[in-house]
C-alpha positions as a Python dict, from the first residue, in 0.01 Angstrom:
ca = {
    (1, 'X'): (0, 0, 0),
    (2, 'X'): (306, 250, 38),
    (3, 'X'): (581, 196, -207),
    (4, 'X'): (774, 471, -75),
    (5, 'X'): (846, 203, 249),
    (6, 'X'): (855, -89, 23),
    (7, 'X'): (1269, -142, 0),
    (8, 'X'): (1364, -453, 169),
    (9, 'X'): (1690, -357, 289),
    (10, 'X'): (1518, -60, 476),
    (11, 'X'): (1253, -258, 605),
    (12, 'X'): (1500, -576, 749),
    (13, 'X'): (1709, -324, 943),
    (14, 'X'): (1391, -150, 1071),
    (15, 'X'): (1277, -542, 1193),
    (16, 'X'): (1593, -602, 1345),
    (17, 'X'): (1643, -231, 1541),
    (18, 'X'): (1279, -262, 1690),
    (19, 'X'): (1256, -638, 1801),
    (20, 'X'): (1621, -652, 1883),
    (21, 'X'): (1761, -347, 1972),
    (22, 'X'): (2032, -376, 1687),
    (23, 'X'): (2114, -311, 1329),
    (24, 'X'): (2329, -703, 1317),
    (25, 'X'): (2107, -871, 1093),
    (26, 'X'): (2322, -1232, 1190),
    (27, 'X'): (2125, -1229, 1538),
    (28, 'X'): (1902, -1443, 1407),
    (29, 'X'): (2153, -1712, 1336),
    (30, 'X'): (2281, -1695, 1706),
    (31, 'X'): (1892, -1728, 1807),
    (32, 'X'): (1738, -1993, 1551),
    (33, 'X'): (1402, -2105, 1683),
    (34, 'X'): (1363, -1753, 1874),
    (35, 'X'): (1012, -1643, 1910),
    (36, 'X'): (1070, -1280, 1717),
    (37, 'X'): (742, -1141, 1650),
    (38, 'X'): (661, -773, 1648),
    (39, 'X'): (417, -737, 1964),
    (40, 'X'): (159, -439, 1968),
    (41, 'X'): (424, -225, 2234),
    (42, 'X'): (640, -256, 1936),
    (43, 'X'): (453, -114, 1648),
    (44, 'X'): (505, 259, 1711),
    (45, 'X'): (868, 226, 1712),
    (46, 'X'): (852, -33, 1455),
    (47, 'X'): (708, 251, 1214),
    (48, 'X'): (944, 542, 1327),
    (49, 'X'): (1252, 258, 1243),
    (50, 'X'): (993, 229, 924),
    (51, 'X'): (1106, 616, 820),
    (52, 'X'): (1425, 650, 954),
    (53, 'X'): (1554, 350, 793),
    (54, 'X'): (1375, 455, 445),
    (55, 'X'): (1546, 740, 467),
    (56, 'X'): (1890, 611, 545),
    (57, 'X'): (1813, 378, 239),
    (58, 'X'): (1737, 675, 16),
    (59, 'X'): (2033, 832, 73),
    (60, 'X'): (2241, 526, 35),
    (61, 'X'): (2107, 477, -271),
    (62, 'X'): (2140, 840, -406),
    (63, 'X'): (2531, 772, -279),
    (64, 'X'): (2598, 507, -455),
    (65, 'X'): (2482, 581, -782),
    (66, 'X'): (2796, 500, -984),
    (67, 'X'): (2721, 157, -1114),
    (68, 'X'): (2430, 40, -934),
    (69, 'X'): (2539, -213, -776),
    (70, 'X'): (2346, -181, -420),
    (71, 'X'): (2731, -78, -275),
    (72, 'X'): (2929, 192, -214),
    (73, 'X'): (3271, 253, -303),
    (74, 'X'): (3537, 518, -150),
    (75, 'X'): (3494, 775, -443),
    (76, 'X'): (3088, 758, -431),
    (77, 'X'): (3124, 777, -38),
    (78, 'X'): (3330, 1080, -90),
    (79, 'X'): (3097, 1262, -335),
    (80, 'X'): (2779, 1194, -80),
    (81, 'X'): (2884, 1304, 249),
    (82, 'X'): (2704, 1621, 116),
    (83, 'X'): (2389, 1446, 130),
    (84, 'X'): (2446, 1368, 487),
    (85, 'X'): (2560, 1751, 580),
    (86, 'X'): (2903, 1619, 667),
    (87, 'X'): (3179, 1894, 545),
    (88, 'X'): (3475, 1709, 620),
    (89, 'X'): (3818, 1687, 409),
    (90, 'X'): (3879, 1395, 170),
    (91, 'X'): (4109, 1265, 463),
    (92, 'X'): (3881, 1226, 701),
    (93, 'X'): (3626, 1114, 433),
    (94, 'X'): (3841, 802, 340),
    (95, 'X'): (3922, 718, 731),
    (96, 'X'): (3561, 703, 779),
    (97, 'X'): (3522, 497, 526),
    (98, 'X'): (3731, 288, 625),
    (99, 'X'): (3597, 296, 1001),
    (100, 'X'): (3222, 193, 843),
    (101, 'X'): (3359, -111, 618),
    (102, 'X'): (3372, -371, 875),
    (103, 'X'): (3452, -620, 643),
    (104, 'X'): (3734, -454, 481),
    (105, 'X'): (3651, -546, 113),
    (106, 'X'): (3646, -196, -4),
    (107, 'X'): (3305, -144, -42),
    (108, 'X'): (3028, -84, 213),
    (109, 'X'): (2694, -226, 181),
    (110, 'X'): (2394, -74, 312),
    (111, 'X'): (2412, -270, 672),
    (112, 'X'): (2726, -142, 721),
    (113, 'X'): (2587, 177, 618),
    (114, 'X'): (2290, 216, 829),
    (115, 'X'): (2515, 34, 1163),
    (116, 'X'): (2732, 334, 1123),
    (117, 'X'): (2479, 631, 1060),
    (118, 'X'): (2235, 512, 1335),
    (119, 'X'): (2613, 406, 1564),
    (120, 'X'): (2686, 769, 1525),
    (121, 'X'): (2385, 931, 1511),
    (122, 'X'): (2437, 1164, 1215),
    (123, 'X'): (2120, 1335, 1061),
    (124, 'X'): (2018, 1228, 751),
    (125, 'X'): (1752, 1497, 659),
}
């Protein structure tokens, strides 16, 4: 009914912050057979993750519009941190880069993404 909220990487992360207080989508492998249903004290913060993570996920995706790829590279990190009122040198913009790709393969994906932005609470209006 609202395609604006219909992106499923948005809407996973949004799961994941409300029922379990975190933006690690491998929590469910550490808790197979976990019952982890969204319970009516949930749903109002389950929408407002609804938004904020929409919004994270438009952004993202208006970063990393190089080859569309659904990731991120250093140079399309770089060239976004406009969108995300950051003025900070190209120094600083690589080192944070590098702080938010936990995996260390040189690009991030939008987990890593939205772990970092929510981590360290920068606006994303």
């Amino acid at each position: 009914n609202y395609p604006i909220l219909d992106n499923k990487p948005a809407l996973i992360r949004a799961y994941f912050a409300t029922v379990h207080k975190t933006c690690d989508t491998n929590a469910w492998k550490r808790n197979k057979g976990a019952n982890w249903w969204v319970v009516r004290r949930q749903f109002v913060p389950l929408l407002r993750n609804l938004f904020y993570f929409n919004k994270l996920w438009s952004v993202y995706s208006e970063m990393a519009t190089q080859d569309m790829d659904r990731r991120m590279d250093v140079e399309e990190f770089i060239a976004g941190c406009g969108l995300m009122q950051l003025d900070i040198s190209r120094e600083l913009a690589v080192e944070a880069f590098e702080a938010i790709d936990s995996n260390h393969g040189g690009l991030v994906l939008f987990d890593e993404f939205a772990a970092w932005i929510s981590c360290n609470q920068i606006p994303v209006d």
